[in-house]
C-alpha positions as CSV (number, residue, x, y, z in Angstrom):
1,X,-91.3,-24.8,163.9
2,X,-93.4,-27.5,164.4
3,X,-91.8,-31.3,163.5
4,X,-93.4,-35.0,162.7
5,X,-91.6,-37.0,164.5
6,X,-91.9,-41.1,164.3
7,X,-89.7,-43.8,165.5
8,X,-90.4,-47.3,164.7
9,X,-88.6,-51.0,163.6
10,X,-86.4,-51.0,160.5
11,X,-88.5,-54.1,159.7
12,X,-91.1,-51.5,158.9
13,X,-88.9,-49.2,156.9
14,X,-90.1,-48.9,153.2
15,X,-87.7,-49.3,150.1
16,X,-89.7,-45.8,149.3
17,X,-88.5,-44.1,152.6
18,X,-84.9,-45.8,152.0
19,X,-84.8,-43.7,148.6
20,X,-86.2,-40.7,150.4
21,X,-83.4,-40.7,152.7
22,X,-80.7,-41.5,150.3
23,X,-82.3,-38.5,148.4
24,X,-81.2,-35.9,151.7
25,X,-77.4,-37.5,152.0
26,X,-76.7,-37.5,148.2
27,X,-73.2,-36.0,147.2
28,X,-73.1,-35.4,151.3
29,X,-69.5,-35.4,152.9
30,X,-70.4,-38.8,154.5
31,X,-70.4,-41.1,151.6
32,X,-74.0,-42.6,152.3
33,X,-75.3,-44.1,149.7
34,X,-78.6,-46.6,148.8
35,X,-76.9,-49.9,149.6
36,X,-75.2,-48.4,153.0
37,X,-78.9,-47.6,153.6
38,X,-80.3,-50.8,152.6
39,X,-77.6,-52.4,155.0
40,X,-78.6,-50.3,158.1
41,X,-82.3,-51.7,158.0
42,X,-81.0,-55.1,158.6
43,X,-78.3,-54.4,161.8
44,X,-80.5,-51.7,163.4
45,X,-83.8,-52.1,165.2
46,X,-85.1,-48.9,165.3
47,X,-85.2,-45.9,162.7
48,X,-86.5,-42.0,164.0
49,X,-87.4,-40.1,161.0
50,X,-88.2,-36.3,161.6
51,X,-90.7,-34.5,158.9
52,X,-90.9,-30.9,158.3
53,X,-94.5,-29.8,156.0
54,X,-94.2,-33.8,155.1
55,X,-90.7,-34.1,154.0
56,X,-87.9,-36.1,155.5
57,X,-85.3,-33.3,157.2
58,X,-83.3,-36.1,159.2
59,X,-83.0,-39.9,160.2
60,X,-81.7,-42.2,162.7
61,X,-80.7,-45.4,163.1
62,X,-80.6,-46.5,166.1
63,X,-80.7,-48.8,169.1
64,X,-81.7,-49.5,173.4
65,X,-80.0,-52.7,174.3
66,X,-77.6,-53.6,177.5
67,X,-74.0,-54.3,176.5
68,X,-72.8,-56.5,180.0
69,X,-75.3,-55.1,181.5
70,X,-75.0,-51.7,181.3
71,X,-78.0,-49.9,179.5
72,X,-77.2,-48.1,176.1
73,X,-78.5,-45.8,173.6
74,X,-76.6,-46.3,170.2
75,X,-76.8,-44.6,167.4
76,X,-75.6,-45.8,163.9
77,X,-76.0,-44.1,160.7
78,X,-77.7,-40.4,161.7
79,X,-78.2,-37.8,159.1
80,X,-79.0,-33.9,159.4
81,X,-80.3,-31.8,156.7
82,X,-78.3,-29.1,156.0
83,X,-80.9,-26.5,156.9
84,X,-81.2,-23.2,159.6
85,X,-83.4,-25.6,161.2
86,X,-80.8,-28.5,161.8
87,X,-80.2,-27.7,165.2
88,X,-83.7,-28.5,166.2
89,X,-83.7,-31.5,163.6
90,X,-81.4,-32.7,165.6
91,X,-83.1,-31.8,169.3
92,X,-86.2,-34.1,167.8
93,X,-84.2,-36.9,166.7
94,X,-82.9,-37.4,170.0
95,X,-85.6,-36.6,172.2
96,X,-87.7,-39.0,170.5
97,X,-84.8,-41.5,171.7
98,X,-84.2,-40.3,174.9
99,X,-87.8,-40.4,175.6
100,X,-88.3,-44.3,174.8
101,X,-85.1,-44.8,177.0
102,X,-86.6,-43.4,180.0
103,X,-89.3,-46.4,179.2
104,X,-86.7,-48.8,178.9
105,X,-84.3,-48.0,181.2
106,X,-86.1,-46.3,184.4
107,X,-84.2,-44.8,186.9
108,X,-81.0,-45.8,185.3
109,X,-77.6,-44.1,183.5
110,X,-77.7,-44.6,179.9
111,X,-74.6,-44.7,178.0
112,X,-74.6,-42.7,174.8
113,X,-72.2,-44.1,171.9
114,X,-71.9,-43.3,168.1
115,X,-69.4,-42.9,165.5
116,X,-68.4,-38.8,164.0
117,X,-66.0,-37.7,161.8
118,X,-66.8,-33.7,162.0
119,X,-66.5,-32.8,165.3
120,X,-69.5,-30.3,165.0
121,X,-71.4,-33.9,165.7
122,X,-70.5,-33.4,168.9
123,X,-73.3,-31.1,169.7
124,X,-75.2,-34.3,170.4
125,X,-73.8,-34.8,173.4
126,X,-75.0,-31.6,174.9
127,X,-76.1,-32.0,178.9
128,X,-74.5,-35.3,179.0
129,X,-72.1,-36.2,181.4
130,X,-68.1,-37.5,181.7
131,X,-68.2,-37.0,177.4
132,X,-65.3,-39.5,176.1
133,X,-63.1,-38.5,174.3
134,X,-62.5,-34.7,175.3
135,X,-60.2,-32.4,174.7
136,X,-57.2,-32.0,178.3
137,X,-58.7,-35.4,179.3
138,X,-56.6,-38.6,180.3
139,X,-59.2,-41.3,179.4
140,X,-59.6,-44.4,182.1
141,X,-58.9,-47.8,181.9
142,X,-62.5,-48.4,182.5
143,X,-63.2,-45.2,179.4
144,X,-60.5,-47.4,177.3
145,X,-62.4,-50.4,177.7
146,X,-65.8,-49.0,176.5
147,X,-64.3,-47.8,173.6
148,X,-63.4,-51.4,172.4
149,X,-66.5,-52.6,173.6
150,X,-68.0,-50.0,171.5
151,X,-65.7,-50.7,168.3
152,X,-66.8,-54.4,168.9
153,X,-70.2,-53.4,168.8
154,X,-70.0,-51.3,165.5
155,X,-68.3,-53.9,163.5
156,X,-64.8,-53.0,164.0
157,X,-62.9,-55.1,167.1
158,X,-59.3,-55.0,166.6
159,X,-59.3,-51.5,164.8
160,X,-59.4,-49.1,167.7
161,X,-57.1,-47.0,169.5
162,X,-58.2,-47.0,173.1
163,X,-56.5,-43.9,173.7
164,X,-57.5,-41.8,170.7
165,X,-60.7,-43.6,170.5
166,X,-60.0,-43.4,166.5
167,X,-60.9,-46.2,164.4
168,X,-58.9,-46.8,161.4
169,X,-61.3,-47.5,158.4
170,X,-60.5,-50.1,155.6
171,X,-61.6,-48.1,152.6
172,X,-65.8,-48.4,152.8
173,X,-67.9,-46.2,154.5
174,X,-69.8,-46.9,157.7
175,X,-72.6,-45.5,159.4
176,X,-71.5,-42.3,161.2
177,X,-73.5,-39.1,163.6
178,X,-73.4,-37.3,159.9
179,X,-74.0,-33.1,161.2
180,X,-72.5,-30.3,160.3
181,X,-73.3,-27.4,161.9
182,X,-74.3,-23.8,160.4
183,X,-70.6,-22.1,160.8
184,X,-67.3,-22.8,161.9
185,X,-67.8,-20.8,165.1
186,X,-69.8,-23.2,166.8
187,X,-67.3,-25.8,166.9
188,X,-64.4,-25.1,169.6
189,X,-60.5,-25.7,168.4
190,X,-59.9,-27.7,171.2
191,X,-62.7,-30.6,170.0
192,X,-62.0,-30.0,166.5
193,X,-58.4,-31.4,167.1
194,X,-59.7,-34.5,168.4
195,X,-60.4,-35.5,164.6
196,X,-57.4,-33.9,163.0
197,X,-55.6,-37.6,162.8
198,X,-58.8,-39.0,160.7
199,X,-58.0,-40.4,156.8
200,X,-60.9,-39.5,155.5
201,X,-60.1,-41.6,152.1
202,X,-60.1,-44.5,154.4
203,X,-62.9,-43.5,156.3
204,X,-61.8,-43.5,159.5
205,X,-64.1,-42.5,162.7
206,X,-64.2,-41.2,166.1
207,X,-65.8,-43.2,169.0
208,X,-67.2,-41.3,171.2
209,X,-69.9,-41.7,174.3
210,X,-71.2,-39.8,177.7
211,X,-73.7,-41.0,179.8
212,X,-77.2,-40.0,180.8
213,X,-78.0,-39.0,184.2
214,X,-81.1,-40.9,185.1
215,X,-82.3,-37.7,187.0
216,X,-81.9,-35.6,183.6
217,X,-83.9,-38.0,181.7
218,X,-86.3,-38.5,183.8
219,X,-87.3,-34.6,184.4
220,X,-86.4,-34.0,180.4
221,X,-88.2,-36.9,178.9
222,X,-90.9,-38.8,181.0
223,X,-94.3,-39.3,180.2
C-alpha cells in the first residue's frame, strides 16, 4: 500500500487538520482530545502526518534537537489508526523522521525518546540499539540520568523513577507513542510487565529511549 507522507512545522498545522486528527483518536484508550491537540502545536516543532487514498491514518508530533549535546529524535503525542495497515503507518511515520535526522545529525548516534503506556508501542523501537527500559536489564547510572533528562524535557522533572523509568501522572493526560498492535501475540510477557505498575486514572507513563546507530541510518535513510 502506497502512503502520503508529509512532515512539516506545527506553525503550519491547520485548525482543520487539528479536527481531522482529533477525529482518528476519538473515544481512543489514550484520552486525546482537541485541546491536548491544540496544545501540542505550540511545544512541538514538527508534525508527520501519513495519508492513505487522502485520509489521515496517523500523526506525529515530533522533534531533532541536542539535549547537552547529544543529538535526539523525540517524539510527543504519536497516534496509529487502528487498521491491518498500522504496522506500516507506523514504518512511514518514522522513516519520514529518521530520514530528516540523517540530514541533521550526519554520521552521528541519535537518541530515540518518547512516552507509552501499552507496551505494544514498543514496536517503535525495532533495530534500535541498548532499548531502555527492558525487561532482565539493570539500567546505568548514565541510563538513569537520561531518563530525568528526558522527564525534564516532557514537562515532568521531579515525577520520575529513574529505575522504573515510570512517571507518575497528576490526573491529565499527556502526549504519549499511542499504538496498539493487531493481537495480543505480538507483544512479549516480559515487556508487557514493564507497564503493569501504570495508574492509568492518573495517567501515568513509561519513559523509554534506544539509540540510533549512525551506520543504520545512514544505509536505511540517506538520500
Amino acid at each position: 500500500m502506497t502512503f502520503e507522507v508529509e512532515t512539516k512545522d506545527c506553525t503550519a498545522l491547520s485548525d482543520g487538520e487539528l479536527a481531522e486528527m482529533a477525529d482518528l483518536v476519538a473515544d481512543g484508550p489514550a484520552g486525546f482530545d482537541i485541546g491536548l491537540l491544540s496544545k501540542q502545536r505550540d511545544e512541538w516543532v514538527l508534525i508527520t502526518q501519513v495519508r492513505s487514498s487522502g485520509q489521515l491514518a496517523g500523526f506525529s508530533f515530533c522533534t531533532l534537537e541536542r539535549i547537552g549535546g547529544t543529538p535526539c529524535v523525540l517524539w510527543g503525542l504519536v497516534s496509529v489508526k487502528r487498521c491491518p495497515e498500522r504496522a506500516a503507518i507506523l514504518d512511514a511515520l518514522l522513516a519520514d523522521q529518521f530520514r530528516k535526522a540523517v540530514l541533521a545529525f550526519p554520521d552521528e548516534d541519535v537518541l530515540v525518546g518518547t512516552r507509552l503506556r501499552d507496551p505494544g508501542a514498543f514496536i517503535a523501537f525495532s533495530g534500535l540499539h541498548d532499548i531502555c527500559p527492558r525487561p532482565g536489564y539493570r539500567v546505568s547510572g548514565e541510563e538513569r540520568a537520561w531518563s530525568r533528562r528526558l522527564a525534564k524535557r516532557f514537562g515532568a522533572e521531579g515525577r520520575v523513577d529513574d529505575r522504573s523509568f515510570i512517571v507518575r501522572g497528576d490526573g491529565s493526560a499527556c502526549g504519549v507513542l499511542d499504538y496498539e498492535p493487531e493481537g495480543p501475540d505480538q507483544v512479549d510477557p516480559e515487556v508487557a510487565a514493564l507497564v503493569q505498575g501504570l495508574d492509568p486514572k492518573a495517567y501515568d507513563v513509561l519513559i523509554a529511549f534506544g539509540w540510533a546507530m549512525a551506520e543504520d541510518l545512514a544505509a536505511k535513510y540517506s538520500p
